[in-house]
C-alpha angles and dihedrals in degrees: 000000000000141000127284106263098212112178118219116276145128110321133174119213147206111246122188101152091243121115099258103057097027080056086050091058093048097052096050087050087049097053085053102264126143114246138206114164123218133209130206114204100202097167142044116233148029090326094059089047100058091046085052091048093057106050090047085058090047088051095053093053095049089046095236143128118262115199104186116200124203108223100151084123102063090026078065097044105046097024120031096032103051090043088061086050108057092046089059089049085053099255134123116234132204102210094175085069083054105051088043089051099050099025129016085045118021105037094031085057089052093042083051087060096050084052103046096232129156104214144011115215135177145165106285132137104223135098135235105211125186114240118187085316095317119113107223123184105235129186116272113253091255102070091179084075100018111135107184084120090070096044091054096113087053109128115251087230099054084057088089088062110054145076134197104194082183098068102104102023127094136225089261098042087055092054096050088046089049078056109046084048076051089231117172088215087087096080099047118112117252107243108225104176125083102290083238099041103054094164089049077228095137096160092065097047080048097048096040093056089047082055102063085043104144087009090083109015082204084067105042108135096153130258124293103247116192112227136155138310105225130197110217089252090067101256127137109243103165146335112253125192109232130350087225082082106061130052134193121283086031115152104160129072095026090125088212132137111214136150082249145035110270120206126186105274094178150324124239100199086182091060096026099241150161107202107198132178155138118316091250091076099046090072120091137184109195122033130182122231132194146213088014122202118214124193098180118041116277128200115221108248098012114109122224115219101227149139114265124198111195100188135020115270088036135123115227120262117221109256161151126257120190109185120205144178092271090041121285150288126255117208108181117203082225126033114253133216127217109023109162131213103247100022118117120245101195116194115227127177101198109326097334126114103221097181132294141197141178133295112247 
């Protein structure tokens, strides 16, 4: 298995003013592409205009072009909405693997066509490798900032397309190349909330669009209903006030007296539900994932010996994946605890991504 060989052209990147991706642009300016950065404008207000501000300033002091595109409206439509959504229907979404998915992938790559452009690149730390004449996504060097788990859902095909200057570098090395281009990027702070969450405070955002349910029928999530808290064993612990507040694997904030930690076990969104319980039966063995996306060939029925990793910042776990014709089963050699409807489990053998999908 070796790198991707690219060879310099005309390439369109990412630009978000932050270090990683402002250090993407000048290496690819160093190693003799031509460069054009891009903006996405996922946000109205103050928030969105900061981020612009600094990558135009990014881009000043790189000496290229910046084109910003406003896309609040879809952002809205295909991330944030259906992100409310699925913690009212008592999942856990990963909104990062979304916006991957629809933007800083897919649209950049058709934006990347209207341009004519050659390439996309950004600022992730993640790796495209060569494979008996197969391109595989495969984790950065630095696995303490590595971020394959979130680019799962990228289509074999655009793999041809895109660069990650990042790969091989790690967190350090960025930092001393944003100082010898003499970028004032070095300097910025890394964001590590949801973009559109910048408290973390989900449960407000939540909340606040239920709230305006029927007001702006854009906006109609349903209404927060409160309903029980429920032990495994069928009794009734405790009365909760919306679903939308708890996730699997919770200990904390139960308000509930009880000989032992309980922890979330489930949701039942049809009964309304909050299913606690002893950490014994938190833990699973074998777990179903749908719309599954493969970047090497499978064979229905025949299981894959992998790591999976079944939530960012976590190191794979040996196990069995059986594809089929709905998504695939997932057999771990140890239970696991916490796995969360709507989370992704992504399948690895080494360092390369071999395909993921998300947990049922």
């Amino acid at each position: 298995m070796t790198d991707l060989i690219r060879y310099p052209g005309k390439v369109l990147v990412a630009l978000s003013g932050g270090v990683d991706s402002t250090v993407a642009a000048g290496l690819l300016l160093e190693q003799g592409y031509s460069v054009v950065g891009v903006t996405l404008r996922f946000l109205p207000g103050l928030q969105a205009d900061a981020v612009e501000t600094a990558a135009r300033k990014a881009a000043i002091e790189l000496g290229i072009e910046l084109q910003v595109i406003d896309c609040s409206a879809a952002f809205e439509q295909r991330v944030v909405q259906p992100f409310c959504c699925a913690y009212l229907a008592g999942s856990t979404p990963n909104p990062c693997i979304i916006c991957n998915r629809e933007f800083k992938f897919g649209y950049l790559l058709e934006v990347a066509d209207t341009l004519g452009y050659d390439y996309l690149a950004t600022g992730h730390y993640a790796r495209i490798l060569c494979s008996e004449g197969r391109l595989l996504l495969a984790r950065g060097t630095d696995h303490h900032k590595d971020q394959s788990y979130f680019m799962f859902c990228v289509a074999a095909t655009d793999l041809t397309r895109l660069i990650f200057p990042l790969g091989d570098m790690s967190k350090n090395q960025v930092r001393q190349t944003a100082q010898r281009f003499g970028l004032s990027a070095e300097s910025n702070a890394e964001s590590q909330d949801i973009c559109f969450v910048p408290d973390n405070d989900y449960k407000r955002l939540v909340s606040a669009r239920a709230a305006r349910a029927g007001v702006d029928q854009e906006d109609c999530l349903g209404e927060i209903i409160p309903g029980e808290i429920v032990h495994v064993d069928g009794g009734v612990l405790a009365q909760h006030q919306g679903i939308y507040a708890y996730t699997v694997g919770q200990r904390r904030g139960l308000g509930i007296a009880w000989p032992e930690p309980l922890y979330v076990i489930r949701l039942d969104a049809q009964l309304n539900q909050v299913i606690v319980g002893e950490k014994e039966h938190l833990m699973r063995q074998k777990v179903l994932v749908r719309d599954v996306v493969w970047g090497v060939d499978v064979t229905f029925g025949v299981g894959i010996r992998v790591q999976c990793q079944i939530r960012y910042r976590q190191q794979g776990v040996d196990a069995l994946v059986t594809p089929d014709t709905t998504g695939a089963t997932i057999e771990f050699a140890a239970p696991q605890g916490g796995i969360s409807p709507g989370q992704a489990a992504v399948f690895y053998c080494g360092d390369t991504l071999l395909g993921g999908g998300w947990i049922c």
